[in-house]
C-alpha positions in Angstrom: 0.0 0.0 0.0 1.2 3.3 -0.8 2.5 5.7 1.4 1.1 9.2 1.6 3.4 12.1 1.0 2.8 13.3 4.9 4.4 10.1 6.0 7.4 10.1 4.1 7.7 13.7 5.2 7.5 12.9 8.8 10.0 10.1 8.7 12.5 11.9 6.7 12.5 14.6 9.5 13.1 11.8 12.1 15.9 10.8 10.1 17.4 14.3 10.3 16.7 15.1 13.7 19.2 11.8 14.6 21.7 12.6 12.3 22.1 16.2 13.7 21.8 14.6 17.4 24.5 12.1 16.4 26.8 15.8 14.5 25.9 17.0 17.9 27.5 14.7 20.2 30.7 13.4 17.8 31.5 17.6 18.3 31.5 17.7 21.7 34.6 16.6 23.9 32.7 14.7 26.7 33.2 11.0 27.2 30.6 9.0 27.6 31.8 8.2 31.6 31.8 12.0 31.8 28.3 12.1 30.6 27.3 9.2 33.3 28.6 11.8 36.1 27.1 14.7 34.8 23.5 12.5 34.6 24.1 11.6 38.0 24.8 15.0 39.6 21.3 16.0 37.6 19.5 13.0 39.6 21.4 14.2 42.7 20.3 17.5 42.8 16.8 16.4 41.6 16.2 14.1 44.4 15.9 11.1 42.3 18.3 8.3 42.7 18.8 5.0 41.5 18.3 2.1 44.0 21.8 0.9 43.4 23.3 4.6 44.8 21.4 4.8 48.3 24.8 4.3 49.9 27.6 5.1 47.2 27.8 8.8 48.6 28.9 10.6 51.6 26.2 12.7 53.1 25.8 16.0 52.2 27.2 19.2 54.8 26.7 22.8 55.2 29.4 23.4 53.1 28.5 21.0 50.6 24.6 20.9 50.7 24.3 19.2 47.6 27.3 16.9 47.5 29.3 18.3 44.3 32.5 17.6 46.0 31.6 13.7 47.4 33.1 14.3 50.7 36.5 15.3 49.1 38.3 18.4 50.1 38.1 21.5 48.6 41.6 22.8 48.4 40.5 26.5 47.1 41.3 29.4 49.2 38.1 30.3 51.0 38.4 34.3 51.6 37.8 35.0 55.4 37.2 38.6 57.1 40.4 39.1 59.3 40.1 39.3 62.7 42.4 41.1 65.2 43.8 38.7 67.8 42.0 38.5 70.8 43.7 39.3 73.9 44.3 37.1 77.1 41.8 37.0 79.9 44.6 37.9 82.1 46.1 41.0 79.7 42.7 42.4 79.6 42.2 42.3 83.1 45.6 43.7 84.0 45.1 46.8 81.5 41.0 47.2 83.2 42.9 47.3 87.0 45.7 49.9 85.1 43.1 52.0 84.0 41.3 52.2 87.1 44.1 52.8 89.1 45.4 55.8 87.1 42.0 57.4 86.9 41.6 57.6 90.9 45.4 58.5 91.3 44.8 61.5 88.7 41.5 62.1 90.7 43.0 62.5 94.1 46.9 63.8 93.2 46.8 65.9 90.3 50.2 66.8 89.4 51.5 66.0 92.3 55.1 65.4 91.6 55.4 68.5 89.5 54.3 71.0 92.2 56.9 69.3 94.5 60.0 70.4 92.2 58.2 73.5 91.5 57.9 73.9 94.4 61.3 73.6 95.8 62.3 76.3 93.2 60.4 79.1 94.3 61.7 78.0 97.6 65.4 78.4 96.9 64.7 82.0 95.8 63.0 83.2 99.2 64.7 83.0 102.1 62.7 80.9 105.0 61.1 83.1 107.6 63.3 81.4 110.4 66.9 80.7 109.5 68.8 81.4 106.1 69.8 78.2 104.9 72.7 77.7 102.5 71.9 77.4 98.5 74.6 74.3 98.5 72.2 72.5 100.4 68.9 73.6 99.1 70.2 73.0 95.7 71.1 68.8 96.9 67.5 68.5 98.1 65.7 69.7 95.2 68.4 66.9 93.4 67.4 64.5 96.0 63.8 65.0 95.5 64.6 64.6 92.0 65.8 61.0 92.5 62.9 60.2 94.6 60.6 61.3 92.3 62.4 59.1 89.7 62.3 56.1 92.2 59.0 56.6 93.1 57.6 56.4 89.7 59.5 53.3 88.5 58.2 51.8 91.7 54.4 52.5 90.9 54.9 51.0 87.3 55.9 47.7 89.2 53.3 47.9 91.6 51.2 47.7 89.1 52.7 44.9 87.0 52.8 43.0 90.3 49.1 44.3 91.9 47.0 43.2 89.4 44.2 40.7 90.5 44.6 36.8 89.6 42.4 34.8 87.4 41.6 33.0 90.4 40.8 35.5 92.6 38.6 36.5 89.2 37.2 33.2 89.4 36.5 33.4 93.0 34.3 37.1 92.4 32.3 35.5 89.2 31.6 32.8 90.9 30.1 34.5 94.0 28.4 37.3 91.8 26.8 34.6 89.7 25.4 32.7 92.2 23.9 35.7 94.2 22.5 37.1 91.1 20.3 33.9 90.8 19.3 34.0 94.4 18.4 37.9 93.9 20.4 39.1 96.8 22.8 41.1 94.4 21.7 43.8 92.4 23.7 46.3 91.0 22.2 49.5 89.5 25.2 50.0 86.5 25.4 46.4 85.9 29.2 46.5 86.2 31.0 43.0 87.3 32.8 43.1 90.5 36.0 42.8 89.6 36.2 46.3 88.0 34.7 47.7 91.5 36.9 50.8 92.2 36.6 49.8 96.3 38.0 46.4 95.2 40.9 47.9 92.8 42.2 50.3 96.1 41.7 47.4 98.8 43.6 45.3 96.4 46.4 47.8 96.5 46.7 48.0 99.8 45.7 44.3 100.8 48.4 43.5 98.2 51.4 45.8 100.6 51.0 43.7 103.5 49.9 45.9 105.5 46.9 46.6 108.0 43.7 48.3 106.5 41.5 51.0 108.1 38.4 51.2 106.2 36.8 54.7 106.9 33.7 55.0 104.1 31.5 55.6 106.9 29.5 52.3 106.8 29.8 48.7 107.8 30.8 46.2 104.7 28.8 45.7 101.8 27.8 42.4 99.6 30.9 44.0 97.6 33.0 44.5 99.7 32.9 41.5 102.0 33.1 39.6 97.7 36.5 41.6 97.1 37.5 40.4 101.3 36.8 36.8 101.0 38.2 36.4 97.6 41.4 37.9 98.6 41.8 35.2 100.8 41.2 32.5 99.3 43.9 33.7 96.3 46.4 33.6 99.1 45.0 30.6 100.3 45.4 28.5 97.1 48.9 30.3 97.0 49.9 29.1 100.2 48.5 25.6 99.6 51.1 25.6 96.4 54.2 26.0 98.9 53.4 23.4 101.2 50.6 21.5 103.5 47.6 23.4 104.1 46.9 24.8 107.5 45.2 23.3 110.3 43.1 26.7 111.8 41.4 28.9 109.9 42.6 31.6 107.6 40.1 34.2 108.0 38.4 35.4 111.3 35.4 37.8 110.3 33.8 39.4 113.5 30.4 40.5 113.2 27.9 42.1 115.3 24.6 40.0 115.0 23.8 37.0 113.6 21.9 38.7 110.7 25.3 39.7 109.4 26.5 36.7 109.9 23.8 35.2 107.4 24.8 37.7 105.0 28.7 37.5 105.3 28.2 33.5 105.1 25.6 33.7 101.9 28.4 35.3 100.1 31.3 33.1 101.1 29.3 29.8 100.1 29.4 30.3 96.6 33.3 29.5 97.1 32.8 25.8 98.4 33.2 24.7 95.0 36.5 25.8 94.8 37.2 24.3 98.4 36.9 27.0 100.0 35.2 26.1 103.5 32.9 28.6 105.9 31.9 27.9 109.4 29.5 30.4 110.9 29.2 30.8 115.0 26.7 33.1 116.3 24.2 32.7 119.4 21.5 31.4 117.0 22.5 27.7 117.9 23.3 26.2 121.0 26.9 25.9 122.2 26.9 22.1 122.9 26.0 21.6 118.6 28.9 24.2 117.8 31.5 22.7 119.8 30.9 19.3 118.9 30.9 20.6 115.4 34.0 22.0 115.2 35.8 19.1 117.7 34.1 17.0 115.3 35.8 18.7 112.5 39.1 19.1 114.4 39.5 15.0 115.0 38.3 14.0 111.3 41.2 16.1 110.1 43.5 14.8 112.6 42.8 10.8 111.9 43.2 11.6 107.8 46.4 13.3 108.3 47.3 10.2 110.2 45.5 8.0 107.9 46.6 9.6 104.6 50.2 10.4 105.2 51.0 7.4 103.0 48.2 8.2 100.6 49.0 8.7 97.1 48.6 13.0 96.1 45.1 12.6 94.7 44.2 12.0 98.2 45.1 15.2 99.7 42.3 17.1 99.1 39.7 15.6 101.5 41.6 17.2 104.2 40.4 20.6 103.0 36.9 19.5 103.0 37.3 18.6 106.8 38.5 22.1 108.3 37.3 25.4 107.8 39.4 27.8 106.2 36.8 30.9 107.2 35.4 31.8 110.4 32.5 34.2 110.8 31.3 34.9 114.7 30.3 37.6 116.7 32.4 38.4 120.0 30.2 37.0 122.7 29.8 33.8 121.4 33.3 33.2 120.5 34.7 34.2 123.8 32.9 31.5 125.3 34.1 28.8 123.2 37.7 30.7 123.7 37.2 30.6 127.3 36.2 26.5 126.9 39.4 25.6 124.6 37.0 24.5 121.8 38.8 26.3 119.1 42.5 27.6 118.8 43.2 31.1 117.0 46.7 31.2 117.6 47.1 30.3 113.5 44.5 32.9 112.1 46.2 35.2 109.7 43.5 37.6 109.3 41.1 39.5 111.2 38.0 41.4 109.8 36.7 43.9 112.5 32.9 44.7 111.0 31.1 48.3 111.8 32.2 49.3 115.1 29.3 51.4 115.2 26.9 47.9 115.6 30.1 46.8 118.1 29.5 50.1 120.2 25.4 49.7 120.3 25.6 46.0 121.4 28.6 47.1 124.4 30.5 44.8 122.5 34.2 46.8 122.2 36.0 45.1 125.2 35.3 41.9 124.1 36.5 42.6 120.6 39.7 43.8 122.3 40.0 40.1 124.5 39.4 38.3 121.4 42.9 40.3 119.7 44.5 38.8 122.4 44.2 35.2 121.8 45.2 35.8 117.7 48.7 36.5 117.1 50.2 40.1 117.2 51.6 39.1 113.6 48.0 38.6 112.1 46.7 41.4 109.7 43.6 43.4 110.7 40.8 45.3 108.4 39.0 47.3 110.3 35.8 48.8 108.6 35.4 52.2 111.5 31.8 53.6 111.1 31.5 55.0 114.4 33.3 58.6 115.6 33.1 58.7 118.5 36.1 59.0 120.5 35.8 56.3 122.6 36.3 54.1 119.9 39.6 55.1 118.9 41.8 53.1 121.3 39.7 49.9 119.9 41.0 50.8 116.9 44.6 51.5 118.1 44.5 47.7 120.0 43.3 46.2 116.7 45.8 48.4 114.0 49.2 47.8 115.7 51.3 48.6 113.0 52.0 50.9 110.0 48.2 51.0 108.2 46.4 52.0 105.0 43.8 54.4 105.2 40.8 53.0 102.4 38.0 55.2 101.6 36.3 56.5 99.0 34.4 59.3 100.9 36.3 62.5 100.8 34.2 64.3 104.1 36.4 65.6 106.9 34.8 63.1 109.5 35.7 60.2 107.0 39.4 61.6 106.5 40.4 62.8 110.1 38.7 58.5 111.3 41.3 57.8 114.6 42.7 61.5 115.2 42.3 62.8 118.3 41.8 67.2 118.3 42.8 68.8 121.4 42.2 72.3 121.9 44.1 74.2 124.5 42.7 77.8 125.9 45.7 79.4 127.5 47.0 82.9 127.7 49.7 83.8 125.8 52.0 83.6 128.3 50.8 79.7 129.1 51.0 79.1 125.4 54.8 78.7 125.4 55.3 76.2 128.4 52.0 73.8 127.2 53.2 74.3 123.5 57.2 72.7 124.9 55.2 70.4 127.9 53.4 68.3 124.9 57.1 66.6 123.8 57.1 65.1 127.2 54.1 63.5 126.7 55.1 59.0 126.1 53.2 59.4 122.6 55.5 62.5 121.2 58.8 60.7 122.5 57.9 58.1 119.4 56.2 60.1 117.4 57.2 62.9 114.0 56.1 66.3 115.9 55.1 69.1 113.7 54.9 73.0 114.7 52.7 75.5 112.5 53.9 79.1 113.2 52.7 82.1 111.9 54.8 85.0 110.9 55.3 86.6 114.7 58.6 87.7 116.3 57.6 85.9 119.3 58.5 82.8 117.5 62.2 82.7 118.4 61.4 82.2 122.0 59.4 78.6 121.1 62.4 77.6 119.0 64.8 78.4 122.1 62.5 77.1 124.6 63.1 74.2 122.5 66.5 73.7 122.0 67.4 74.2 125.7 65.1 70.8 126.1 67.3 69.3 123.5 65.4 68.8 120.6 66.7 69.2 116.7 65.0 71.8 115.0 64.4 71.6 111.4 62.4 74.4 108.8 60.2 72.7 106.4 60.0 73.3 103.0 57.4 72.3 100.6 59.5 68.6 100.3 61.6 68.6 103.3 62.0 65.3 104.6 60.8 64.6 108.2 63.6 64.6 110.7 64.3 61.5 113.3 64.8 61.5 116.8 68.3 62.3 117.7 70.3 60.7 120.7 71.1 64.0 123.5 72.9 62.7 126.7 71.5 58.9 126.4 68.3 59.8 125.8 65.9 59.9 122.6 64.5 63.2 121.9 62.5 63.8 118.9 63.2 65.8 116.5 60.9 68.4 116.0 59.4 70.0 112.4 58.4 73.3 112.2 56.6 75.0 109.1 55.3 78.2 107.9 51.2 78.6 108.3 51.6 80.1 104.3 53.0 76.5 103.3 50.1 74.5 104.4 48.6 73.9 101.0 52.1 72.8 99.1 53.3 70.6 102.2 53.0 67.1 102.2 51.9 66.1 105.8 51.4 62.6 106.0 54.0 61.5 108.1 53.8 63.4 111.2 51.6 62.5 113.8 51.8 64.7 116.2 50.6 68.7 114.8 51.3 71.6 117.1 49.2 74.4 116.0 51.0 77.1 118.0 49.2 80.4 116.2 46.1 79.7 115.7 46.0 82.5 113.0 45.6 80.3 109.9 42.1 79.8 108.6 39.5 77.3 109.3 40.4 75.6 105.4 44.2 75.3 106.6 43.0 73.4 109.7 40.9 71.4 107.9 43.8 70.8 105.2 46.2 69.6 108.5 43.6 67.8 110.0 42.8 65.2 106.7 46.0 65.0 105.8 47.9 64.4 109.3 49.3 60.4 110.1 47.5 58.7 106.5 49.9 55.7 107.8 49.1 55.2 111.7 46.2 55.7 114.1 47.8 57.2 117.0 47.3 61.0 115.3 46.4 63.5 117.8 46.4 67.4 117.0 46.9 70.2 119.0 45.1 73.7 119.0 46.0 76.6 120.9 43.5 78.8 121.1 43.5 82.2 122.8 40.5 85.2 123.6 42.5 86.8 119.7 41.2 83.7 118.0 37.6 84.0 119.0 36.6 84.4 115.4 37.2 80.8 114.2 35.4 79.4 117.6 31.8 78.6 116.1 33.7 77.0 112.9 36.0 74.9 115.0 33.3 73.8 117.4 31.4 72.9 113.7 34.1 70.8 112.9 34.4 68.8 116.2 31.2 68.2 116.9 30.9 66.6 113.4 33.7 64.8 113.9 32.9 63.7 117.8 35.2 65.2 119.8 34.9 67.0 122.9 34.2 70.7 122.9 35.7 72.1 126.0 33.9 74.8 127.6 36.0 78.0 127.7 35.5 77.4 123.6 31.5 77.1 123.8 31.8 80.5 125.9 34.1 81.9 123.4 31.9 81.4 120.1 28.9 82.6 122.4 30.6 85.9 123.6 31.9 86.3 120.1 28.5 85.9 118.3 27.1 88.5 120.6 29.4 91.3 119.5 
C-alpha cells in the first residue's frame, strides 16, 4: 500500500533530527563516563536516585549541601574577614585594673610630683622666715627630691605589674556574683561585674602591701566588699597551699555584730565551696553544745586523715580541706565562750575582719572585741571597717591596727578623713602658750612620734624655737619637700626631732607623716585646719592634733566647734563660751 506524502515527510524529518543529534554529540569533547557523572549529579540534585546509589555517597554538609565535592576536600582558598587577635583574659584584666588605678590616682593627686620640684624652686629664691639656709644644700635637696621622684615612679609602674588581681581571685568574684544574682540578693544599679569595682581595685592595692587596713567610708561592709574580702583570701589561700601542706586553723576570722550579718557574710562566702573553699558560721542562734561538737568534730576528722593519709598517694590530699574550715564568721560574745572553753584555737588565724564598730559600740561589744585580739597572734593582719566617731572608739582601733596602716575610703568628708585623730584644743593665755606648746614633747606618745609646729609669721617665735633647743630637741624648717627629721640621741636619751613650718606652706606641704601637729598660732584659717587635720598620720592611728587657742582667736570658735562636733570630739567649755561671747558682739 502506498505511502502518503505526509508520512514520508514525517520520517524523513526523524531521520534528520538523529543525524544532527548524532553531529551533535561526535562535536563535543565529553566522554561517555563524563556524561554518566554529569547524569548523575542531575539525579542528585533532583532528588531522584537509583536504588543501586542509596549508599555510594557521603552525606551532604553545610558546606556542601548538595554533594558536588563527594566528601572530598576542597583545596580552594576560601576568603575570610580578618580578625584582630584577641587578647588574654589575664592581659585584659591587667590593663582594666591599670586603668582604674590611674583614673583615681589623677582624681586624688593631680600633678603632684610637679608642684613638689616647682615647688622647691620658688623655695630656693625666698629665704625661710626662720633661718637662712645655704643654697649648696637647698640645691642637693631639690636633686634629692629629683631622684625620689624618679624612684618613686618606677616603683608605681611595678606595683602595678605585680598588683594586678589573679584569674583566680577572678574566678573566686564571678563565681560568688553569679550565684547571688540567681538567688536575687545582688543587684547592681550599673550592671558592672565586680572585679572592675573601684573599692575592690584600692583594697587590692593596699591588701596587696601587707599591711593593715582601716576602712573609713562611713559604713559597715557591703555584699561588695565583703566579695572583694573573702576572695582575697582565698587567692592567698590557694597560693599558700602551692608551697606546702595546708593549714590546720582557719585563715580568715570575720567578726560580726549580729547573727543577721553573719547570714549575709556567710551567703556570700558559700558560693566559694566549690572551689574548696570552706565557711563555718558561730553566732548565738544555735546552741553551744552543737557548735563545739561541730567544730571538735571537725578538728579530730582532720586529725585521723592526716594520720591515715600520710602514705596516701597525692590525689588523696584534698579531702583534708573538706574537713576544716578555712573561714570563720562569729560575733564576740559567742566566740569568747568557746575561747574561754578551749573549743577552738586562733593562735594560727592570719586575718582579722573587724565589722562596723558602730553595731560593736550599740551591742557594748568593744572590750570583748579587744579580748578576742588577744588570743590571735600580734603578727596577724587586721581590716577594720570604723563607722563610728566617737572618741571612745579610737583606742579599739589603736589595740586592733598595731602597726603601720592603710587608710581606704572612698568618701572625701572631713569626719571620713580625720577617722582615729584625736583634736585637742588648748585655751591658754599667751603667756601659758609657750610652756603647754614645749610640755606636749614630754608626753610618752611624742617621745615616738614625727612632731610638727605650725607658726605664723610673729617675732615671738624665736622664744618657742629656744624654749626648744634648751630641752634638747633638733629643730628643722620645712619646706614644701623637706623630709621629716628622726629622733636624735642627747645625753643617752631619745629626743624627737621636732618639724616646724610656715602657716603660708600648708597647702604645698606634704603632711602625712607626722603625727603629732602643734598648731601654736592659731591665726591660719578654718580651710588650713581642715587641710592639716585630713592630711595628718595617712599611715598610723595614734594621730592626735593640738590647737592653741586664745580670747585673739575667737573668730574661728563657732567654725572649730562645727568641725568637732561633726567629727565627735569633745568641745571644751571655755570654747562654747568663746563662740557665744563672740557671736554676741
Amino acid at each position: 500500500m502506498a505511502k502518503g506524502d505526509d508520512a514520508v515527510r514525517k520520517k524523513l524529518n526523524k531521520a534528520n533530527r538523529k543525524k544532527l543529534r548524532k553531529d551533535d554529540r561526535s562535536s563535543s569533547s565529553v566522554t561517555a563516563r563524563v556524561a554518566s557523572i554529569i547524569a548523575a549529579k542531575k539525579r542528585r540534585q533532583t532528588g531522584k536516585r537509583r536504588k543501586c546509589q542509596g549508599m555510594c555517597f557521603s552525606l551532604p554538609t553545610l558546606e556542601d549541601p548538595f554533594n558536588d565535592r563527594n566528601g572530598r576536600k576542597d583545596f580552594e582558598k576560601v576568603t575570610k574577614k580578618v580578625m584582630l587577635p584577641h587578647k588574654d583574659e589575664s592581659e585584659f584584666l591587667r590593663e582594666k585594673c591599670k586603668e582604674i588605678i590611674r583614673k583615681n590616682e589623677k582624681a586624688k593627686n593631680p600633678g603632684l610630683k610637679n608642684m613638689k620640684v616647682t615647688s622647691l624652686k620658688n623655695e630656693q629664691k625666698k629665704s625661710l622666715p626662720f633661718t637662712s639656709i645655704d643654697s649648696a644644700v637647698q640645691r642637693s635637696r631639690i636633686a634629692s627630691v629629683r631622684t625620689k621622684t624618679q624612684l618613686s615612679g618606677k616603683q608605681e609602674e611595678a606595683c602595678e605589674n605585680s598588683d594586678c588581681p589573679s584569674k583566680y581571685l577572678i574566678r573566686c568574684l564571678n563565681e560568688i556574683e553569679n550565684s547571688l544574682r540567681c538567688d536575687g540578693t545582688y543587684s547592681n544599679e550599673e550592671d558592672k561585674p565586680l572585679f572592675v569595682s573601684t573599692w575592690g581595685v584600692e583594697f587590692w592595692k593596699c591588701y596587696s602591701a601587707g599591711k593593715d587596713i582601716l576602712e573609713t567610708s562611713g559604713t559597715s561592709s557591703t555584699i561588695e566588699q565583703i566579695a572583694w574580702i573573702v576572695s582575697s583570701a582565698a587567692d592567698t589561700i590557694s597560693r599558700k597551699d602551692e608551697e606546702g601542706p595546708p593549714a590546720t586553723s582557719p585563715f580568715l576570722l570575720f567578726l560580726v555584730a549580729s547573727q543577721e550579718k553573719a547570714a549575709m557574710v556567710r551567703s556570700v562566702c558559700k558560693p566559694l565551696k566549690v572551689l574548696g573553699i570552706h565557711t563555718v558560721s558561730i553566732h548565738p542562734g544555735a546552741s553551744l553544745d552543737h557548735q563545739i561538737q561541730g567544730y571538735s568534730y571537725s578538728q579530730h576528722i582532720y586529725a585521723w586523715l592526716s594520720l591515715s593519709l600520710s602514705l596516701c598517694a597525692p590525689e588523696c590530699i584534698f579531702v583534708l580541706k573538706s574537713s576544716e574550715p578555712e573561714f570563720m564568721i562569729s560575733t564576740p560574745e559567742r566566740l569568747l565562750e568557746l575561747l574561754s572553753l578551749k573549743a577552738i584555737d586562733l593562735s594560727g588565724v592570719s586575718w582579722l575582719i573587724v565589722d562596723g564598730l558602730e553595731s560593736f559600740h550599740k551591742h557594748g561589744y568593744l572590750d570583748k572585741v579587744n579580748s578576742i585580739r588577744n588570743y590571735i597572734s600580734r603578727t596577724t593582719r587586721a581590716v577594720v571597717f570604723d563607722d563610728c566617731y566617737r572618741r571612745a572608739c579610737v583606742p579599739v582601733v589603736q589595740t586592733l591596727l598595731t602597726g603601720s596602716v592603710h587608710r581606704l575610703s572612698l568618701n572625701d568628708s572631713v569626719t571620713s578623713q580625720s577617722a582615729c585623730i584625736i583634736q585637742s584644743v588648748n585655751m591658754s593665755s599667751l603667756k601659758e602658750k609657750l610652756s603647754k606648746a614645749v610640755q606636749i614633747l614630754g608626753q610618752p606618745f611624742a617621745q615616738a612620734s614625727k612632731v610638727l609646729y605650725v607658726v605664723g609669721k610673729d617675732s615671738q617665735n624665736h622664744k618657742l624655737v629656744a624654749a626648744l633647743k634648751l630641752k634638747g630637741h633638733s629643730i628643722s624648717f620645712v619646706s614644701a619637700c623637706s623630709e621629716v627629721g628622726n629622733s636624735m640621741e642627747l645625753k643617752g636619751k631619745m629626743k624627737p626631732a621636732v618639724s616646724m613650718i610656715d602657716a603660708d606652706q600648708i597647702h604645698t606641704s606634704e603632711l602625712g607623716e607626722y603625727e603629732c601637729v602643734v598648731i601654736y598660732d592659731c591665726t591660719l584659717s578654718i580651710e588650713s585646719y581642715v587641710r592639716i587635720l585630713t592630711n595628718m598620720a595617712r599611715y598610723t592611728v595614734n594621730g592626735v592634733l593640738h590647737t592653741f587657742f586664745t580670747t585673739e582667736d575667737a573668730k574661728l570658735a563657732g567654725p572649730l566647734i562645727k568641725i568637732l562636733e561633726q567629727c565627735g570630739q569633745s568641745v571644751p567649755e571655755a570654747l562654747r563660751k568663746m563662740s557665744l561671747s563672740s557671736a554676741t558682739l
